[in-house]
C-alpha positions in Angstrom: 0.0 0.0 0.0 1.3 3.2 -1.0 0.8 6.4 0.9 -1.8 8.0 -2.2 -3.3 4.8 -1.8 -3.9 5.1 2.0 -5.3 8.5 1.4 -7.8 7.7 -1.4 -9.0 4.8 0.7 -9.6 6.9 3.9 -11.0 9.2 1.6 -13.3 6.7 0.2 -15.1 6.0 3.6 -18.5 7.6 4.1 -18.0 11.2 5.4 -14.3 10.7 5.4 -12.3 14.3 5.5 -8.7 14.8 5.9 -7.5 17.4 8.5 -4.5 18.8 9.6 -4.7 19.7 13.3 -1.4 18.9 14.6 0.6 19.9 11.6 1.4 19.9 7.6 2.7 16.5 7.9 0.4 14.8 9.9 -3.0 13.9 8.1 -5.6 13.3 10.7 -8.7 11.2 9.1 -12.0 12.2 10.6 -16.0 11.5 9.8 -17.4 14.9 9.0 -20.8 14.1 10.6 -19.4 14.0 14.0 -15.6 15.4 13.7 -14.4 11.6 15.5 -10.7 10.8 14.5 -10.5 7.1 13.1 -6.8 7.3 11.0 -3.9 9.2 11.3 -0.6 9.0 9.2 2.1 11.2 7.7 2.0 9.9 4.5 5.6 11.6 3.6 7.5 9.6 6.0 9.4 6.7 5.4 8.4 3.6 6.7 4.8 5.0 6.3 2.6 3.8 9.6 -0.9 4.4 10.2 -3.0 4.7 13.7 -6.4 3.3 13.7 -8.5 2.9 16.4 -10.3 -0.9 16.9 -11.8 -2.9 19.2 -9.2 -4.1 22.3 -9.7 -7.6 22.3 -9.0 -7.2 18.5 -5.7 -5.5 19.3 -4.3 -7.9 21.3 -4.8 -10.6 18.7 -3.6 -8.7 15.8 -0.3 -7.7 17.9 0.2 -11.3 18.9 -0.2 -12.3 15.2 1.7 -9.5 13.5 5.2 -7.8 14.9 4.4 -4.9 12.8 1.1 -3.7 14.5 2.2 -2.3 17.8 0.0 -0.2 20.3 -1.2 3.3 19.1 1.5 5.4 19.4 0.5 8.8 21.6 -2.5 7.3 21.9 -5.0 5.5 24.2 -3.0 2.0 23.7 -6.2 -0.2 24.6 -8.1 1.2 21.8 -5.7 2.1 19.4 -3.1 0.3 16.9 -0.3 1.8 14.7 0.6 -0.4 11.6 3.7 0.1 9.9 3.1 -0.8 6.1 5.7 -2.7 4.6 4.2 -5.7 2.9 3.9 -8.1 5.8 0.3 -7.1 7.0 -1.7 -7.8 4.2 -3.4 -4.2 2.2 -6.8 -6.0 2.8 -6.6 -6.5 6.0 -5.3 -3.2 6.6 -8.4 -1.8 4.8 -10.5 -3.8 6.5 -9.0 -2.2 10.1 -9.5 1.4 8.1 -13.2 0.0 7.3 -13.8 -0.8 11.0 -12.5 2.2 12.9 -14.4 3.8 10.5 -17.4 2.4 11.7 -16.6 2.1 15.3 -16.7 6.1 15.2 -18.8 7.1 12.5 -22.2 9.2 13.2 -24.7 6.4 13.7 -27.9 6.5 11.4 -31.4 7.1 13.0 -33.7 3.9 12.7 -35.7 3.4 10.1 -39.6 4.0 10.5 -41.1 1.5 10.9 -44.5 0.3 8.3 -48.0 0.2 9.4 -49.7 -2.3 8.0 
């Protein structure tokens, strides 16, 4: 995964916006619907990492599985996981983490109504 492709990927989640908050290098991926973070990277550096939140029992699995996922870095380390892309965690699986933090913090949709019949 290269770092455009990281980008147009968190870009391609519902309501996905790129900020800036901390600084020019540091994109911060947020929902616009509720301003929650669910990515961040600084897609100039070298290796290129990204920080995505996920469920903890998930996080303790996928750092037992992969050396390259460690705990968020500056962030809350339960909740939070920092993969460094190299090749060895699999781009799908690391879209599929983007795809789930995304969800775990995006706005939730009201219920449908309900029919009367």
């Amino acid at each position: 995964m290269t770092p455009a492709d990281l980008k147009d990927f968190c870009l391609s989640l519902e309501q996905a916006i790129e900020t800036f908050p901390f600084d020019e290098e540091t994109s911060v991926f947020k929902t616009s619907g509720n301003n929650k973070v669910f990515a961040l990277t600084a897609l100039a550096t070298s290796p290129l990492t990204v920080a995505l939140k996920v469920d903890p029992e998930d996080s303790v699995a996928l750092r037992a599985e992969f050396p390259q996922i460690t705990p968020g870095y500056h962030l809350n380390k339960k909740h939070w996981i920092t993969i460094l892309i190299d090749g060895a965690v699999p781009d799908d699986l690391i879209e599929n983490l983007l795809r789930g933090s995304h969800d775990l913090v995006r706005p939730k949709r009201p219920p449908r109504p309900k029919s009367v019949v």
